[in-house]
PALOFI-669764 format. One record per atom (N, C-alpha, C): atom name; x, y, z; residue in three letters. Coordinates in nm, 2 decimals, always signed. Layout:
# residues N
TORNU|name|X|Y|Z|resn
TORNU|CA|X|Y|Z|ala
...
END
This chain:
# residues 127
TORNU|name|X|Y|Z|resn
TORNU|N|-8.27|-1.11|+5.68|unk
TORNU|CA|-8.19|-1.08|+5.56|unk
TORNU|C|-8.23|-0.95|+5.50|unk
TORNU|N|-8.37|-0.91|+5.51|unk
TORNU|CA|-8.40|-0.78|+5.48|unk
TORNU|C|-8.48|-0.72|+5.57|unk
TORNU|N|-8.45|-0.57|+5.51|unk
TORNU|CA|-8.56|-0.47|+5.62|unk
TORNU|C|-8.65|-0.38|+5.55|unk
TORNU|N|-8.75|-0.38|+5.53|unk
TORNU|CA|-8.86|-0.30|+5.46|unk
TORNU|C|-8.94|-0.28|+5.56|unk
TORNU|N|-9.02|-0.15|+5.53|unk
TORNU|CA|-9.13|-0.06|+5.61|unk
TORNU|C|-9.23|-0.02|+5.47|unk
TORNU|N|-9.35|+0.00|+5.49|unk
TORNU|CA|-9.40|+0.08|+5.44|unk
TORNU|C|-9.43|+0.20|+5.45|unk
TORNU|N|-9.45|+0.31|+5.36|unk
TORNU|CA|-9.45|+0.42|+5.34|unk
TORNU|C|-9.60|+0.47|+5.30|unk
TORNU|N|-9.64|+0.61|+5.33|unk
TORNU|CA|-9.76|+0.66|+5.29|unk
TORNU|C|-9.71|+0.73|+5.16|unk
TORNU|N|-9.55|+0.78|+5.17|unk
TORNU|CA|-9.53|+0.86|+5.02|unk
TORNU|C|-9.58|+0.82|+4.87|unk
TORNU|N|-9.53|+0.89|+4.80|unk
TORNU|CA|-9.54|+0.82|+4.65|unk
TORNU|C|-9.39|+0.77|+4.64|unk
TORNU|N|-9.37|+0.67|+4.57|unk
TORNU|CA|-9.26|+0.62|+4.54|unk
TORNU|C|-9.14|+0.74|+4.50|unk
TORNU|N|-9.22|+0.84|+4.42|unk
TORNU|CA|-9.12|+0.92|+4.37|unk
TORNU|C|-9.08|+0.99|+4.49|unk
TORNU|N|-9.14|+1.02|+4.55|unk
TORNU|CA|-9.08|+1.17|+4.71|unk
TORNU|C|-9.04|+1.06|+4.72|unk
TORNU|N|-9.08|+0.96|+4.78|unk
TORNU|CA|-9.00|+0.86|+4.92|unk
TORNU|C|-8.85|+0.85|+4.83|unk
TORNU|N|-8.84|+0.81|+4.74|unk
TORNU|CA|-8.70|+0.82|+4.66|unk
TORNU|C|-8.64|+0.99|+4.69|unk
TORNU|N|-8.67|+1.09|+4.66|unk
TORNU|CA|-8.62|+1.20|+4.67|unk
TORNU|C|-8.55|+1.19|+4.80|unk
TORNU|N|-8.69|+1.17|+4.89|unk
TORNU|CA|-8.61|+1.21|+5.02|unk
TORNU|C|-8.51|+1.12|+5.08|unk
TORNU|N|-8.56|+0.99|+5.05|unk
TORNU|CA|-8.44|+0.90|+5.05|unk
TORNU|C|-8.27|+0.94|+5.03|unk
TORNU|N|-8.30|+1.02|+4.97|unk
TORNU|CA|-8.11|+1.08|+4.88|unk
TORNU|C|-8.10|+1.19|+4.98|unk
TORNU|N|-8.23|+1.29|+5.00|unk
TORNU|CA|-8.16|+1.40|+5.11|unk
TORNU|C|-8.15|+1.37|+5.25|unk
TORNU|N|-8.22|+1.28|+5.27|unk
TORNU|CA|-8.14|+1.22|+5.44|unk
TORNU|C|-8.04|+1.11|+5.43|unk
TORNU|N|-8.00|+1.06|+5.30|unk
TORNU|CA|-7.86|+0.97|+5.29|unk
TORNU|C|-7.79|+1.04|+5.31|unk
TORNU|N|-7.76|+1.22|+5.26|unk
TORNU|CA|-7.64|+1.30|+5.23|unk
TORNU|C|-7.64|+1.36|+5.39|unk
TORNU|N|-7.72|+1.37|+5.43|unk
TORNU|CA|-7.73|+1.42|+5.63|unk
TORNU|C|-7.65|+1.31|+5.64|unk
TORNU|N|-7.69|+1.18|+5.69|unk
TORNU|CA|-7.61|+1.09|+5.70|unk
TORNU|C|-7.45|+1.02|+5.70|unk
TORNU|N|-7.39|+1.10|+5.55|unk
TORNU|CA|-7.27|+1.05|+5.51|unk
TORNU|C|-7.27|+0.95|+5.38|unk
TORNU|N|-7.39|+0.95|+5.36|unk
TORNU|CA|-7.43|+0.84|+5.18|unk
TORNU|C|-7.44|+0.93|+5.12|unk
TORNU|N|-7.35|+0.93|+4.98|unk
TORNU|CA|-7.38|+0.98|+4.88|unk
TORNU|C|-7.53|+0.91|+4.75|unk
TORNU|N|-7.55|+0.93|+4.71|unk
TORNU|CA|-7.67|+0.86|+4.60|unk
TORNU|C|-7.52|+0.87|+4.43|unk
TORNU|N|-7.50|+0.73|+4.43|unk
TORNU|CA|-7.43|+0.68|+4.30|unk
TORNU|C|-7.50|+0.75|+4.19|unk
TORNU|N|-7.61|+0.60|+4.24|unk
TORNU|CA|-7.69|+0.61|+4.08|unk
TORNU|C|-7.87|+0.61|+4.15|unk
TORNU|N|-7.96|+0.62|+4.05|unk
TORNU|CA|-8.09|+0.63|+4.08|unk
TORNU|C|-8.15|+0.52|+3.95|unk
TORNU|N|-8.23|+0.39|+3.96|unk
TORNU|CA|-8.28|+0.35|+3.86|unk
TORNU|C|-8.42|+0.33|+3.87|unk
TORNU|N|-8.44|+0.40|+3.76|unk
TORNU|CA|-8.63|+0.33|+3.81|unk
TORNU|C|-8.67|+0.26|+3.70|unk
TORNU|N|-8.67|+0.10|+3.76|unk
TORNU|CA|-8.63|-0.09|+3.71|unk
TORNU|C|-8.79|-0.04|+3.64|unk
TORNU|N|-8.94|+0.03|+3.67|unk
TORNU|CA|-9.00|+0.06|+3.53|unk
TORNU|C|-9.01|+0.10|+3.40|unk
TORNU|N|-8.95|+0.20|+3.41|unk
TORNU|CA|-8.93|+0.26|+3.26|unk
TORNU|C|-8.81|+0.16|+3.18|unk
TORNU|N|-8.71|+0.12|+3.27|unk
TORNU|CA|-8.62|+0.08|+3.21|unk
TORNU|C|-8.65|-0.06|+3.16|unk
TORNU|N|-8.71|-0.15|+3.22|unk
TORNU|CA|-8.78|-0.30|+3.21|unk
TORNU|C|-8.91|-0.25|+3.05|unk
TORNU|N|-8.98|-0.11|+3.07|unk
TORNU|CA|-9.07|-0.11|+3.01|unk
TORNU|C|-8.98|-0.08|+2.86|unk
TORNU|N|-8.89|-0.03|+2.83|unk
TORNU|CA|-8.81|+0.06|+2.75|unk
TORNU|C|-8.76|-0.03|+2.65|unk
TORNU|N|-8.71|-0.17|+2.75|unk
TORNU|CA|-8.68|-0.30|+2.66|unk
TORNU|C|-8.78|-0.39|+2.64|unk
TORNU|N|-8.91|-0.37|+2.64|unk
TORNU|CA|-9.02|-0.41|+2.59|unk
TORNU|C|-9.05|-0.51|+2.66|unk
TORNU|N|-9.07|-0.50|+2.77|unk
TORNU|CA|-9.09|-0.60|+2.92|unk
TORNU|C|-9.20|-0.47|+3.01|unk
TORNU|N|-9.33|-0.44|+3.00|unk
TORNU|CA|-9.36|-0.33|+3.04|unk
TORNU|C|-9.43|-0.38|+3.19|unk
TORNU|N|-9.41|-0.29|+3.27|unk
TORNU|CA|-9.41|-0.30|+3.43|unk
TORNU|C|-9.53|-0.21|+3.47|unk
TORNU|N|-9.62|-0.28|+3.56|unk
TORNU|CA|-9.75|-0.19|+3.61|unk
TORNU|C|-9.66|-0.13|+3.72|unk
TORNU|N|-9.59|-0.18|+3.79|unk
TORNU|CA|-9.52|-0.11|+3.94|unk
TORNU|C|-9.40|-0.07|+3.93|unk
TORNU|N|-9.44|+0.07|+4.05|unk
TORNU|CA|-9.31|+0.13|+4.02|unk
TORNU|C|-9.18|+0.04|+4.13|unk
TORNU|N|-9.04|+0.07|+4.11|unk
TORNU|CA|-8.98|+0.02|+4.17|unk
TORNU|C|-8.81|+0.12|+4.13|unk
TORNU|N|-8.81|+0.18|+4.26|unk
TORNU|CA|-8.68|+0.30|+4.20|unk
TORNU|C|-8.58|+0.25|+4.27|unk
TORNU|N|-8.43|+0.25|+4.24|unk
TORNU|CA|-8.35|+0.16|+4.29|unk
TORNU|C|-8.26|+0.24|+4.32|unk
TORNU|N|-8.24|+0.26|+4.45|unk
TORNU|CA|-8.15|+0.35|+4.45|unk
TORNU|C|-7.99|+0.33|+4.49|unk
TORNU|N|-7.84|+0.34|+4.43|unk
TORNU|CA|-7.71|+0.30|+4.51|unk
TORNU|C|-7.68|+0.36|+4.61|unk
TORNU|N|-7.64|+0.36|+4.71|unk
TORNU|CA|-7.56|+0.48|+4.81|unk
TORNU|C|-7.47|+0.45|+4.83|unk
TORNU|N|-7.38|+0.53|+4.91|unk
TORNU|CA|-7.25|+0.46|+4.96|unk
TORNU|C|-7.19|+0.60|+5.07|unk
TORNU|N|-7.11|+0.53|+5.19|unk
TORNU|CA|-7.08|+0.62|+5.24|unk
TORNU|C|-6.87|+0.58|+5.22|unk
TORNU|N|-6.82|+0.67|+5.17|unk
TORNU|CA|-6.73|+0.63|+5.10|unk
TORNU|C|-6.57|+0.61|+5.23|unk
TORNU|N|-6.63|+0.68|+5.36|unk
TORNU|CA|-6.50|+0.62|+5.48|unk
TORNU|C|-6.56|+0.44|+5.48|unk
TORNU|N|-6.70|+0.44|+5.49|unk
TORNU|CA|-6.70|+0.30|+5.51|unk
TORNU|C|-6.69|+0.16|+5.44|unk
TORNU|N|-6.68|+0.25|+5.32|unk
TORNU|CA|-6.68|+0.18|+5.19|unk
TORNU|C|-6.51|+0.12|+5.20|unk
TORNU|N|-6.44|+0.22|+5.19|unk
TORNU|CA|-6.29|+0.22|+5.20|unk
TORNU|C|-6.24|+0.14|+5.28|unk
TORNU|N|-6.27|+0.11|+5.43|unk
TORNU|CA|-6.29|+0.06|+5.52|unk
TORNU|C|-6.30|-0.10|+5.51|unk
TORNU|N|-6.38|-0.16|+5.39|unk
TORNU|CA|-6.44|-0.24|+5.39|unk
TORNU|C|-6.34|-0.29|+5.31|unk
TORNU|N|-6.34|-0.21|+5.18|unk
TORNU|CA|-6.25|-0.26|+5.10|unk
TORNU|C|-6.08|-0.29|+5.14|unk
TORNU|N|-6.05|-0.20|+5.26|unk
TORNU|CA|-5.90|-0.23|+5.31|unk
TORNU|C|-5.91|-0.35|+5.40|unk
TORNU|N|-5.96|-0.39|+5.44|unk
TORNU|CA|-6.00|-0.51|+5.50|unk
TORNU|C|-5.96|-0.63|+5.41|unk
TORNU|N|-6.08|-0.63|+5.29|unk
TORNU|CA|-6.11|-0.69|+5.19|unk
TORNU|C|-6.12|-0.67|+5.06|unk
TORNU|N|-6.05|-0.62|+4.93|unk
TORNU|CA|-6.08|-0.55|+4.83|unk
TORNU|C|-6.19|-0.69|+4.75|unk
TORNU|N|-6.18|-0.77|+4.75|unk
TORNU|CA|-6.24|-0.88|+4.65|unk
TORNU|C|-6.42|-0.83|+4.72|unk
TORNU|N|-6.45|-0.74|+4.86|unk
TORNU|CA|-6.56|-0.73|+4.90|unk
TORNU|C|-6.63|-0.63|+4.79|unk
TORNU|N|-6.59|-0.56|+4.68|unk
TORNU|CA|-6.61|-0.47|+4.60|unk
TORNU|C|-6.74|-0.54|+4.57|unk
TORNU|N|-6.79|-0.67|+4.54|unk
TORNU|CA|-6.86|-0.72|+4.50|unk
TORNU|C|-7.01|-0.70|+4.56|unk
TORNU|N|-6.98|-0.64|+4.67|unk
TORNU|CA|-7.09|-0.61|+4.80|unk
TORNU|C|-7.13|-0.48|+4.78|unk
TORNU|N|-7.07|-0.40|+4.70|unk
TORNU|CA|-7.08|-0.26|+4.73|unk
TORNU|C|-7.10|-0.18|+4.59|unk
TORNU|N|-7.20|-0.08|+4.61|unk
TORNU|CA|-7.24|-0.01|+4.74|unk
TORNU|C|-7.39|-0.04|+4.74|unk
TORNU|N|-7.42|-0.02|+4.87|unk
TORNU|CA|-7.51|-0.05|+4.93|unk
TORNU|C|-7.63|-0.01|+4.85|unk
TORNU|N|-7.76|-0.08|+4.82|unk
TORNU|CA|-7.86|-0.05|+4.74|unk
TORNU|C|-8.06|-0.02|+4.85|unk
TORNU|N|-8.05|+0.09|+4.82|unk
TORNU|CA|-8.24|+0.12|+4.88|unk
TORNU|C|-8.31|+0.06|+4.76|unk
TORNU|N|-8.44|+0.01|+4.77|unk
TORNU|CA|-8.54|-0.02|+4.65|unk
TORNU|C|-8.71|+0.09|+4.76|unk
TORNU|N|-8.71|+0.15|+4.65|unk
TORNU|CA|-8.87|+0.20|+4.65|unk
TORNU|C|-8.93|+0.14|+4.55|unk
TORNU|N|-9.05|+0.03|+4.62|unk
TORNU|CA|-9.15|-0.02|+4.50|unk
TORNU|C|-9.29|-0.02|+4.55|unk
TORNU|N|-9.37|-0.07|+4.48|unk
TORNU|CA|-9.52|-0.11|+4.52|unk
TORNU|C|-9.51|-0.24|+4.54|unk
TORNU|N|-9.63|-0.25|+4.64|unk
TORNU|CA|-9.68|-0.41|+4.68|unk
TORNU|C|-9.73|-0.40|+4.73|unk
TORNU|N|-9.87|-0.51|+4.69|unk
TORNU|CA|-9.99|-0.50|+4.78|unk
TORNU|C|-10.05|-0.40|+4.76|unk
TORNU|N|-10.04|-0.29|+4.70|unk
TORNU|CA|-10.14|-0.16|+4.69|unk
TORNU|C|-10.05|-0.06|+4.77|unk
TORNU|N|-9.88|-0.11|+4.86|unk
TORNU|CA|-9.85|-0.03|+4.92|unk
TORNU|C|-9.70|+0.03|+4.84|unk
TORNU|N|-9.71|+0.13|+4.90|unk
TORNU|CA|-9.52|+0.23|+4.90|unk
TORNU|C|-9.45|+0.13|+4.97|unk
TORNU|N|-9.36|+0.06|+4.96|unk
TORNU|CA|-9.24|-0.02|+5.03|unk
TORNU|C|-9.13|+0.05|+5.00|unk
TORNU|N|-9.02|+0.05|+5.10|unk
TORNU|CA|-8.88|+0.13|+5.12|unk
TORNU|C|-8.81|+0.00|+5.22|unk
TORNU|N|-8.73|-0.07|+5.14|unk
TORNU|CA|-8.65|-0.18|+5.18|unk
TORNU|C|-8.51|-0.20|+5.14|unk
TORNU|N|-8.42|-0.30|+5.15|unk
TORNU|CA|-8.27|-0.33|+5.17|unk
TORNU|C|-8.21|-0.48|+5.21|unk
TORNU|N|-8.15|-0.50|+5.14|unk
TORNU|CA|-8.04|-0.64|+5.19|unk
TORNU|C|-8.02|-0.55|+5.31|unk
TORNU|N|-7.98|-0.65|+5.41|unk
TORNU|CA|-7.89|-0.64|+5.52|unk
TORNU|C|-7.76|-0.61|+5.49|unk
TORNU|N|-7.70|-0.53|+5.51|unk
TORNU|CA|-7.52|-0.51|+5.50|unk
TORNU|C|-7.48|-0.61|+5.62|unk
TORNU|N|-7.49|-0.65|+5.75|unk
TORNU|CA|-7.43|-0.71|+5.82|unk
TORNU|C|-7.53|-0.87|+5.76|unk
TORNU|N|-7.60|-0.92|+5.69|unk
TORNU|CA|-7.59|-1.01|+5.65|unk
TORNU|C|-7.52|-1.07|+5.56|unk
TORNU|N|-7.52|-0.99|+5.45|unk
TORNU|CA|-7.43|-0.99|+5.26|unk
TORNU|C|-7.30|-1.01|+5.36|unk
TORNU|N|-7.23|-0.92|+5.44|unk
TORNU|CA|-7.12|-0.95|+5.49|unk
TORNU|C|-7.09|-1.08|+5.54|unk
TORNU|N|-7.17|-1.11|+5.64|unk
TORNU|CA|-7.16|-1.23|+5.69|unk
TORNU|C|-7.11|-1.34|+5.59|unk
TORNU|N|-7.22|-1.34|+5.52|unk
TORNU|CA|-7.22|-1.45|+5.36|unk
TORNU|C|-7.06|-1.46|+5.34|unk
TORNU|N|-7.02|-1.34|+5.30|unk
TORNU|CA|-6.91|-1.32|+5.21|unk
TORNU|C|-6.75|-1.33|+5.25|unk
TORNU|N|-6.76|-1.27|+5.40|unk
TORNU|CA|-6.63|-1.32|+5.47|unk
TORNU|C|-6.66|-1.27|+5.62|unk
TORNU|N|-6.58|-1.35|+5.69|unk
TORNU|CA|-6.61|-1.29|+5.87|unk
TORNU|C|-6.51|-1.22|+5.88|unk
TORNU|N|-6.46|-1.23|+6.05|unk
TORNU|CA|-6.40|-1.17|+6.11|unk
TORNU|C|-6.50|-1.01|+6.20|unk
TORNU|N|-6.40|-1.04|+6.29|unk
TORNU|CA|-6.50|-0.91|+6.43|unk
TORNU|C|-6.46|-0.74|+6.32|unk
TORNU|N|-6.35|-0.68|+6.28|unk
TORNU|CA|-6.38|-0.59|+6.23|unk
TORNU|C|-6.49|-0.57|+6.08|unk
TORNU|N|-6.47|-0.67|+5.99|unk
TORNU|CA|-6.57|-0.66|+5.90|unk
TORNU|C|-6.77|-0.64|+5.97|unk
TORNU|N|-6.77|-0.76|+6.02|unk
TORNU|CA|-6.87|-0.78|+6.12|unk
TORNU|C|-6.93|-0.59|+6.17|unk
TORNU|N|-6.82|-0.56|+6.27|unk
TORNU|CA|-6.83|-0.39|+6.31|unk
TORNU|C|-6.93|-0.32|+6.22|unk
TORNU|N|-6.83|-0.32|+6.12|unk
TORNU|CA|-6.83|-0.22|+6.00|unk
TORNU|C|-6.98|-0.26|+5.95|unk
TORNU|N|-7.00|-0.35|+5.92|unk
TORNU|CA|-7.14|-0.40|+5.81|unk
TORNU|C|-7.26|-0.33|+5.95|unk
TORNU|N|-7.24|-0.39|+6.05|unk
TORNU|CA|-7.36|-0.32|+6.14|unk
TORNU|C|-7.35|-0.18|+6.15|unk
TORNU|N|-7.25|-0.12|+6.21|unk
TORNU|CA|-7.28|+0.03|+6.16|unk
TORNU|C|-7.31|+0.08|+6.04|unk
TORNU|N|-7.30|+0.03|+5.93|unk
TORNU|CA|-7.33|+0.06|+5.83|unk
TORNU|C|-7.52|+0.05|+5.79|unk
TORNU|N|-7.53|-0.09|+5.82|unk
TORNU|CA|-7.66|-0.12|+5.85|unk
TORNU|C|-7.78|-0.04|+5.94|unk
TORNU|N|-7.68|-0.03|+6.11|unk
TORNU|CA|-7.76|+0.07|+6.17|unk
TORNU|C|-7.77|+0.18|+6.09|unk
TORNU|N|-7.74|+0.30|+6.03|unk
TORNU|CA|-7.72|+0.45|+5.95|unk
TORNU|C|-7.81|+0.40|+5.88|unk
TORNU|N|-7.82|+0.31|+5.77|unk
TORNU|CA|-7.92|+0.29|+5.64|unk
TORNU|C|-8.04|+0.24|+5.72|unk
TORNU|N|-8.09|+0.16|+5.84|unk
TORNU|CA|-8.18|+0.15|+5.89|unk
TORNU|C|-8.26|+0.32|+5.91|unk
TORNU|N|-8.18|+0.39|+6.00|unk
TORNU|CA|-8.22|+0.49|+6.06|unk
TORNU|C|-8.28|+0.63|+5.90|unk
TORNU|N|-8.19|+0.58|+5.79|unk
TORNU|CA|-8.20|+0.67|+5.67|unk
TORNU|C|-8.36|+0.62|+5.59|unk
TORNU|N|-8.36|+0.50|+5.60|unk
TORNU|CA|-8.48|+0.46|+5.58|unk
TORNU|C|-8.58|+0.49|+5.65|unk
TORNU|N|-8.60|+0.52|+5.80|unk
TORNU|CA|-8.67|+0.52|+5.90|unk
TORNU|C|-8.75|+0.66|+5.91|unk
TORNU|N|-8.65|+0.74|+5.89|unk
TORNU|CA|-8.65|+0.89|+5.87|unk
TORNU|C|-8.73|+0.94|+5.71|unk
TORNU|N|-8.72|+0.83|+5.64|unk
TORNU|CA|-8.78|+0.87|+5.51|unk
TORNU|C|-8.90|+0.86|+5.47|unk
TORNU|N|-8.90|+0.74|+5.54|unk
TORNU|CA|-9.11|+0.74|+5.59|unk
TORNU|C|-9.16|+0.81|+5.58|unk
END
């Protein structure tokens, strides 16, 4: 259901470069949150960092939603850079899982794995 690697980066680069090999790819970066400051900000303070990042590749996106618009609820796709264990982690829901969950059929199915494969390889590459 998920796929994490760990990283030698600092959370902060591994998030940067995270965004410049999404946009090689065809992912835009939505939004960027980093769940510390913001957890810490509401007076919940966090020793680990954890940067959250949205992406979205917006033919696949469309794609998904013409299929399915109620799938909006899936989308868009989310990276997390956090600590654990003393390490840099760079992880993800599965898109061809969340999919699975939410509705079948062989084209949805397609779509969620290609989608999956790209964010695999975007991750892979970010290391």
């Amino acid at each position: 259901m998920r796929y994490d690697i760990s990283t030698t980066k600092s959370a902060s680069q591994a998030a940067i470069d995270l965004q410049a090999i999404a946009k090689l790819h065809g992912f835009g970066t939505l939004h960027v949150y980093n769940l510390r400051e913001i957890l810490t900000s509401k007076g919940f303070p966090q020793t680990k960092e954890c940067i959250i990042l949205e992406v979205c590749n917006p033919a696949q996106a469309n794609r998904v939603l013409g299929h399915d618009f109620s799938l909006n609820v899936a989308l868009p796709c989310r990276i997390s850079v956090y600590e654990e264990g003393g390490r840099v982690m760079i992880g993800m829901i599965r898109p061809a899982a969340t999919l699975r969950m939410l509705a079948g059929g062989p084209e949805l199915k397609a779509i969620a794995e290609e989608v999956e494969a790209t964010m695999i390889k975007i991750i892979d590459e970010a290391k």
